[in-house]
Each structure stands twice: as structure tokens, then as C-alpha cells.
C-alpha positions as CSV (number, residue, x, y, z in Angstrom):
1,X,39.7,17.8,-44.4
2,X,36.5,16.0,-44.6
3,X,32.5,17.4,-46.5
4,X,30.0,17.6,-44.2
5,X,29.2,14.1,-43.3
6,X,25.5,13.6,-44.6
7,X,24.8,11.9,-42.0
8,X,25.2,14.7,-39.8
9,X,23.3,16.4,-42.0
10,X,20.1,14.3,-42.1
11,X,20.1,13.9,-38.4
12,X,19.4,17.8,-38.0
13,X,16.8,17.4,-40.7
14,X,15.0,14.6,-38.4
15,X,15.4,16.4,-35.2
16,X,14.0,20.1,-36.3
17,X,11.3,18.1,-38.3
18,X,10.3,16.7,-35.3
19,X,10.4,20.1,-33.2
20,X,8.5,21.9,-35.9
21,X,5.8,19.2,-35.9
22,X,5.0,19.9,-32.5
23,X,2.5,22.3,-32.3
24,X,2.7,25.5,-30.8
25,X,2.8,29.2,-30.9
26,X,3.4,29.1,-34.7
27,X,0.9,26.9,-35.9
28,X,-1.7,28.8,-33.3
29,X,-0.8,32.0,-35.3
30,X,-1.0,30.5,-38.4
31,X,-4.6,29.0,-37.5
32,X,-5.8,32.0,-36.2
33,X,-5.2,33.7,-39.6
34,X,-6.5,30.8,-41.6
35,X,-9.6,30.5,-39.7
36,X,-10.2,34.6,-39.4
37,X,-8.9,36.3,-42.9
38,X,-9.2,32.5,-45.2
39,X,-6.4,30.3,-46.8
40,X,-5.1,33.3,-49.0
41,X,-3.9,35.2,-45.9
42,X,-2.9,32.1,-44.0
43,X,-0.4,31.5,-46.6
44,X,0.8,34.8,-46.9
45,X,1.4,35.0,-42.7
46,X,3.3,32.2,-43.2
47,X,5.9,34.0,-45.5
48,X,6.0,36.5,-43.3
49,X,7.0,34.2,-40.6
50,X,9.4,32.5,-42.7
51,X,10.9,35.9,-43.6
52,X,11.7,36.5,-39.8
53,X,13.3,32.9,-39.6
54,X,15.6,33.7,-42.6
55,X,16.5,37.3,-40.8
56,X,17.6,34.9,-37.6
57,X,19.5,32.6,-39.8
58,X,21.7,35.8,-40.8
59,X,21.9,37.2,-37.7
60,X,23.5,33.7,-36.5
61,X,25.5,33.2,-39.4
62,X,26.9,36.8,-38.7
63,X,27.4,35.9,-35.0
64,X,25.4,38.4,-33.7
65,X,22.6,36.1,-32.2
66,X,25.3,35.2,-29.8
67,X,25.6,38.4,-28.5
68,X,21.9,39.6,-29.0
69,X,21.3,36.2,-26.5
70,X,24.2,36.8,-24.2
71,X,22.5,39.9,-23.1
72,X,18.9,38.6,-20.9
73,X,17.6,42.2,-21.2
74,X,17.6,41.9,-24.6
75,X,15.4,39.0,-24.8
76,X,13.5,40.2,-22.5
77,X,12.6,43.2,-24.3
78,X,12.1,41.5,-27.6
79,X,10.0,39.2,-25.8
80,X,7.8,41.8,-24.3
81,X,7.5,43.6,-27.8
82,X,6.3,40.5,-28.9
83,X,3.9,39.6,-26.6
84,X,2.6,43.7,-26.7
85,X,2.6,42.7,-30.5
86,X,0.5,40.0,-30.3
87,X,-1.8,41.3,-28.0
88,X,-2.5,44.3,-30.7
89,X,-3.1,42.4,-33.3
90,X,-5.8,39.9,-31.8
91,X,-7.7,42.7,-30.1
92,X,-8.2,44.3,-33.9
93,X,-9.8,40.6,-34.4
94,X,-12.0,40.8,-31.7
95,X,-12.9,44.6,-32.0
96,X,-13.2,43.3,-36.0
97,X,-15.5,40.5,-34.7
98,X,-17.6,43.3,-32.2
99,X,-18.1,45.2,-36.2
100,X,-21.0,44.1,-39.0
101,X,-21.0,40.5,-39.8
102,X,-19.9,41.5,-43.5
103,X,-16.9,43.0,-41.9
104,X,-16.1,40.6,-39.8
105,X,-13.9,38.8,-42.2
106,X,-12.0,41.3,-43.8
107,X,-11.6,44.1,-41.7
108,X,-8.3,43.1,-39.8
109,X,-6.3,42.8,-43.2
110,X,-5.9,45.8,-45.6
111,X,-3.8,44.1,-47.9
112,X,-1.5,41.1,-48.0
113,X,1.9,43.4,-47.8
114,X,0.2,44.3,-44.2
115,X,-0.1,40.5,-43.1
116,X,3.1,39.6,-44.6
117,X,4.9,42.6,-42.4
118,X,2.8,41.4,-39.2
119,X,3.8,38.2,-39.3
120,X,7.7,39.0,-40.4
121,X,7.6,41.1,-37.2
122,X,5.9,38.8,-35.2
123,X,8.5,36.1,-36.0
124,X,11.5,38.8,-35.7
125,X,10.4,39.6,-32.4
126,X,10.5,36.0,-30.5
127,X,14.2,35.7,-29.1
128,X,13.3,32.2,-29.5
129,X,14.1,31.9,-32.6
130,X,17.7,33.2,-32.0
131,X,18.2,30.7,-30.0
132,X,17.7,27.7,-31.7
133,X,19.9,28.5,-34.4
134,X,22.7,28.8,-31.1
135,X,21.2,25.4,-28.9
136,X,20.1,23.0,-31.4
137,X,22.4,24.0,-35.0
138,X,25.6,24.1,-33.1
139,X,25.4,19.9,-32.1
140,X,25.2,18.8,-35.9
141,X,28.3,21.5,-37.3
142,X,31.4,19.3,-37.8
143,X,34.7,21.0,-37.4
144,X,37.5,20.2,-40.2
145,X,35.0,20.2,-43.1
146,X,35.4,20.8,-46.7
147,X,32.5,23.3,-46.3
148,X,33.0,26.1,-43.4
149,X,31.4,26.2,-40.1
150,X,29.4,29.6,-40.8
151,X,28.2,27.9,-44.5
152,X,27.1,25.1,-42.4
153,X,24.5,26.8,-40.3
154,X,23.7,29.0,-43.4
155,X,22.6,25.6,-45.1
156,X,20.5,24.2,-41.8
157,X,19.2,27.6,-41.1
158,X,18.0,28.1,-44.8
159,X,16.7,24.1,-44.6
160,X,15.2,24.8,-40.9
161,X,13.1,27.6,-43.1
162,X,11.8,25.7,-45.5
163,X,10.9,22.8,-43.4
164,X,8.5,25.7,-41.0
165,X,7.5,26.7,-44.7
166,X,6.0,23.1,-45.5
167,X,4.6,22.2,-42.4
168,X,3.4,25.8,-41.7
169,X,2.0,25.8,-45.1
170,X,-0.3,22.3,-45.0
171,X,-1.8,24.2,-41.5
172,X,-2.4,27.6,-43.7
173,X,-4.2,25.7,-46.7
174,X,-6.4,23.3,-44.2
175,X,-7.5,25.9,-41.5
176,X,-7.8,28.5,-44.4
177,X,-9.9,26.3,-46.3
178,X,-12.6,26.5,-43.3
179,X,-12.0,30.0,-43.0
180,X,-13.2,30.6,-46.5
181,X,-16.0,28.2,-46.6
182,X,-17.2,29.8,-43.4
183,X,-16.7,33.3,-44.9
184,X,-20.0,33.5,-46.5
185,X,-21.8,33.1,-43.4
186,X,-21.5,36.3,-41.5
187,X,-22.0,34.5,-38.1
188,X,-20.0,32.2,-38.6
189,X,-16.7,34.4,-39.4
190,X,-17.7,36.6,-36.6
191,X,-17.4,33.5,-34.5
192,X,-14.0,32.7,-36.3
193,X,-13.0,36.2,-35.5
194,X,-13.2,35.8,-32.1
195,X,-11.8,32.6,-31.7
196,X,-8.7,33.8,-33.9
197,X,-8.3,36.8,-31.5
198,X,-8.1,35.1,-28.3
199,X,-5.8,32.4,-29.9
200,X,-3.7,35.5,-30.2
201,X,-3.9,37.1,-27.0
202,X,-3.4,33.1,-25.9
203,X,0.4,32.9,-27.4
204,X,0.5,37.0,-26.3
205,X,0.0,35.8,-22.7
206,X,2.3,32.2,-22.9
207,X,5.2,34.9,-24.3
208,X,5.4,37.2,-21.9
209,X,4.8,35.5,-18.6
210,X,5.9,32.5,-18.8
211,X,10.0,33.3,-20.4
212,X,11.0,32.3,-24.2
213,X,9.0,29.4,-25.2
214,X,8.9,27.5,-28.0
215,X,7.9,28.5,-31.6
């Protein structure tokens, strides 16, 4: 028997670096939160997405992604519940926005525990994130290793997290630092309210009509 050949290892790391570079859906949330609630709650939506990534990684590691995936209805629905998701939470940004300037900032968010369970469940409810862990982990797990096939994809699921966490995190602190500076001119975060919300009804729409996409 062989250890997981490092170079295996750092390949993955280069490939899902590269995919989570790319943006899309995830960094749009993640901006629309910076630029509408500030850096603090930017940040905070990012744990909450990164929660949701670490639920997937157990659901693969348990094998029940495979099944939740092998079933189209099911991603169907969760992809529907997503985008119905979504669509909630960026019209309370633009009905926030429609409010007094003063509340145009702070309205949508009632305390970090609610952002941080938005954006778990926003994140738990894209099937596309079961399915990486079963299109793209699978190509870099060596058979015949020291280190067991299920403790393989426990270690890229866990590394796949906290590379979204750093990348996701830079876009939180620079997108929330305009958000905050903006914050103390009412116009100005109405404007970012609105903008936030129809980023938000933006991935809403791209999720459910045009299949899975890409987080």
C-alpha cells in the first residue's frame, strides 16, 4: 500500500482554486451582503456558506450525495427551494431599500445568527455543491492508499472549504469595506440596497431556470 501521493493531492488543490476563483453565484451573494449590511455581515455570510459546504462534505463522505444526486427530482427541488430562497431574501433588500434612508442599511439583518443561518441555508440548498464533491473529488482519490478512500475526500472536502473561506473572505472584507464607508450616507446604502437585492434575485433567477450552475 502506498500514502496519498502528494502530488495528487496538490493537483486538486490547483484545480478547485481555480474553480473557486471564478466568479459566480457565491461571490455575487457574498457582494451583495458586503455592499448592503457592511464587511461585518459579509464575513459572517461567508461562514454561513462555508457551514453548508462542510454539511456537503459529510453528506459525500457518508455516501449519501450519491444518492441524494442519483435522484433528478431531488435536485430539482433543492434547486427550486433555493432559487424561492433567494428570491426572499433579496426582495427584503429592496422592500428594506423602499424604507427610511437610516433603515436602509440595517433593516434586512436582525442579528448575525440570522445571516449566518441564511447563508448556511442558502449554500445547503444548491445541489451543486453535492455534486462537486461526486465530479471533480473523485478524479484525485487514489485507490490502494495508506489513508482510506472516504478520509480522502474528508481531507479535500474540509481543504475545498477553507479555500471558498479565503477567497470568499478577501471579497467579504473589500466589498464590505464600501458597504460601511457608504453606510453613513443614507442615499447611498439605499442605492447599495437595491443593487444588493437584484444581485440576489439575479443568482435566484440563473438557479432556477437555467438547471444546477455553478457556485
Amino acid at each position: 500500500m502506498t500514502r496519498l501521493p502528494i502530488e495528487a493531492f496538490l493537483s486538486f488543490v490547483a484545480v478547485d482554486l481555480a474553480l473557486v476563483f471564478v466568479p459566480g453565484p457565491d461571490w455575487l451573494y457574498v457582494i451583495a451582503r458586503g455592499l448592503g449590511q457592511g464587511r461585518r455581515m459579509a464575513l459572517i455570510a461567508v461562514a454561513g456558506l462555508l457551514l453548508g459546504y462542510l454539511t456537503h462534505t459529510v453528506l459525500a463522505v457518508a455516501g449519501l450525495a450519491a444518492l441524494i444526486a442519483a435522484n433528478p427530482a431531488t435536485l430539482d427541488v433543492l434547486r427550486y427551494c433555493g432559487a424561492v430562497y433567494l428570491v426572499y431574501l433579496g426582495v427584503r433588500l429592496l422592500m428594506a431599500a423602499r424604507g427610511s434612508a437610516d433603515e436602509a442599511h440595517s433593516a434586512p439583518v436582525h442579528s448575525a445568527l440570522t445571516v449566518l443561518r441564511q447563508s448556511a441555508l442558502t449554500s445547503l440548498l444548491n445541489p451543486k455543491g453535492l455534486l462537486v464533491y461526486l465530479s471533480l473529488l473523485p478524479q484525485f482519490i487514489r485507490e490502494g492508499s495508506d489513508l482510506p478512500e472516504t478520509a480522502q475526500m474528508a481531507l479535500m472536502g474540509i481543504t475545498h472549504v477553507l479555500l471558498c473561506g479565503l477567497v470568499y473572505g478577501a471579497v467579504a472584507f473589500g466589498t464590505g469595506g464600501a458597504g460601511d464607508r457608504f453606510a453613513t450616507r443614507p442615499n447611498t446604502a439605499r442605492r447599495l440596497n437595491n443593487v444588493a437585492g437584484v444581485l440576489l434575485l439575479a443568482i435566484a433567477g440563473v438557479t432556477g431556470l437555467s438547471g444546477v450552475v455553478s457556485w
